[in-house]
N, C-alpha and C positions, 0 to 999 in steps of 0.2 A: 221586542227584546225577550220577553217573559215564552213566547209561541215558539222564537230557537231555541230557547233550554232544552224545549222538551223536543228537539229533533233527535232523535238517540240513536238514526241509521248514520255512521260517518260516509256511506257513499252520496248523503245528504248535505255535507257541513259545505260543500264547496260552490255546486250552485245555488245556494242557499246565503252562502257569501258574496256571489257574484251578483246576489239580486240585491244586496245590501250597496254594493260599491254603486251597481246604478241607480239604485235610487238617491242615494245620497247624491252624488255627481249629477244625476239628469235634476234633481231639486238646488242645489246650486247653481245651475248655467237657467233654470226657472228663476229661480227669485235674483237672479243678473239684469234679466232680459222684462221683471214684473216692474208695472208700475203699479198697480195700486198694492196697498199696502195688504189688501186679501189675497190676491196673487199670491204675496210675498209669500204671505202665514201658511195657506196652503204649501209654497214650493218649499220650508224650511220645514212642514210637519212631514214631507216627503225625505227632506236629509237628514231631519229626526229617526226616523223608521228605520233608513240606511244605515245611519249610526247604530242604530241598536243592535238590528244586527251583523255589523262588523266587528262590535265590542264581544257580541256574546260568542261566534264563533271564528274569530281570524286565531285564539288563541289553539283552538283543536287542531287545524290544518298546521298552524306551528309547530307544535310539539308530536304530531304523530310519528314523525323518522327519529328523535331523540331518545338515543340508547338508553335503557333502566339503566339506573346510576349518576348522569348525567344532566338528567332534568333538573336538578337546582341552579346549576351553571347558566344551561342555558332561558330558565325561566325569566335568571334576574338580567340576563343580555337582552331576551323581548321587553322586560321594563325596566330597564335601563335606557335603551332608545327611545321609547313612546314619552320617558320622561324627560330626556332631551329634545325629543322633535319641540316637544308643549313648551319647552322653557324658549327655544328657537323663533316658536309661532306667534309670540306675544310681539315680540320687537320688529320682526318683521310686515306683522299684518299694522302695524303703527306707519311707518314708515312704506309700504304701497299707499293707506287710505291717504298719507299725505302724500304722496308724491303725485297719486293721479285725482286726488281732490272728492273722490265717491268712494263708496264703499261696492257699487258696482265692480270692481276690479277685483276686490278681492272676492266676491261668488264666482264671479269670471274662472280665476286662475286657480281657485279652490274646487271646481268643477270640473274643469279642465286635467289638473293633478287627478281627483279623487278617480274621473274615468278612464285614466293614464293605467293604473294600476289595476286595468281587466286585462288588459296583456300578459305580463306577466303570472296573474291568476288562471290565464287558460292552459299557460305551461305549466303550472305546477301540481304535482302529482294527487292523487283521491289520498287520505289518513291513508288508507288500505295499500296503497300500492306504496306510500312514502314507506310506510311499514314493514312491507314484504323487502324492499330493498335495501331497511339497516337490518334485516334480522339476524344476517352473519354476526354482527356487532356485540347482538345480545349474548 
C-alpha cells in the first residue's frame, strides 16, 4: 500500500490497480482451494497486498473525470457506497458460511466477485484520457 502512494505517473494507477484486483482475487480462489492453514496465510497475505493496493489507488481512477467544483459530491457518493457495500457484507457473509457450512464459499465467491471486476477495469479509461474527455466540463 505505502509503494502505490508513491506511484505519481497516473498512466500507472490503472495497471497497477489491475495488479491489485488479481491479486486479491487469485489469493481468495487460493486460500478457497488451501488446506493447510500456511497456504491459507500465504493466500490471504496475497489478498492483503491486493487490498492495499485497491484502497490506495481505485480512488485516483475515480475522481480523474470529476469536473473542478464537483468533487465533493461526488467524493462522498464513492463513500457513501464502499460504506454501504461494508454494512451489506456483514450479514451477508453470516448467512453464506451458514448456509453452506464453510467458510470455503465465501473465498470462493469473494474471488470470483474480486476477479469479476478486471472487466470492467480494462474498459475504463487511463486518469489522462478520463480527463481529456471532461475537459469541455471544466
Amino acid at each position: 500500500m505505502i509503494a502505490a502512494g508513491f506511484v505519481r505517473n497516473p498512466r500507472l494507477h490503472k495497471p497497477f490497480l489491475a495488479l491489485g484486483v488479481a491479486l486479491m482475487g487469485i489469493g481468495f480462489l487460493a486460500a478457497a482451494a488451501s488446506t493447510s492453514l500456511v497456504w491459507v496465510s500465504v493466500a490471504c497475505a496475497s489478498a492483503a497486498a491486493g487490498f492495499g493496493l485497491i484502497s490506495t489507488l481505485a480512488f485516483s481512477l475515480f475522481a480523474s473525470p470529476i469536473p473542478p467544483g464537483e468533487s465533493g459530491g461526488y467524493t462522498a457518493l464513492y463513500y457513501a457506497l464502499r460504506a454501504a457495500a461494508s454494512a451489506l457484507a456483514v450479514p451477508l457473509v453470516g448467512l453464506t458460511i451458514a448456509a453452506t457450512g464453510s467458510y470455503r464459499s465465501l473465498f470462493l465467491l469473494g474471488g470470483v466477485a474480486t476477479l469479476s471486476a478486471l472487466l470492467p477495469l480494462a474498459f475504463a479509461p487511463s486518469p489522462q484520457t478520463a480527463a481529456d474527455l471532461t475537459r469541455h466540463l471544466r
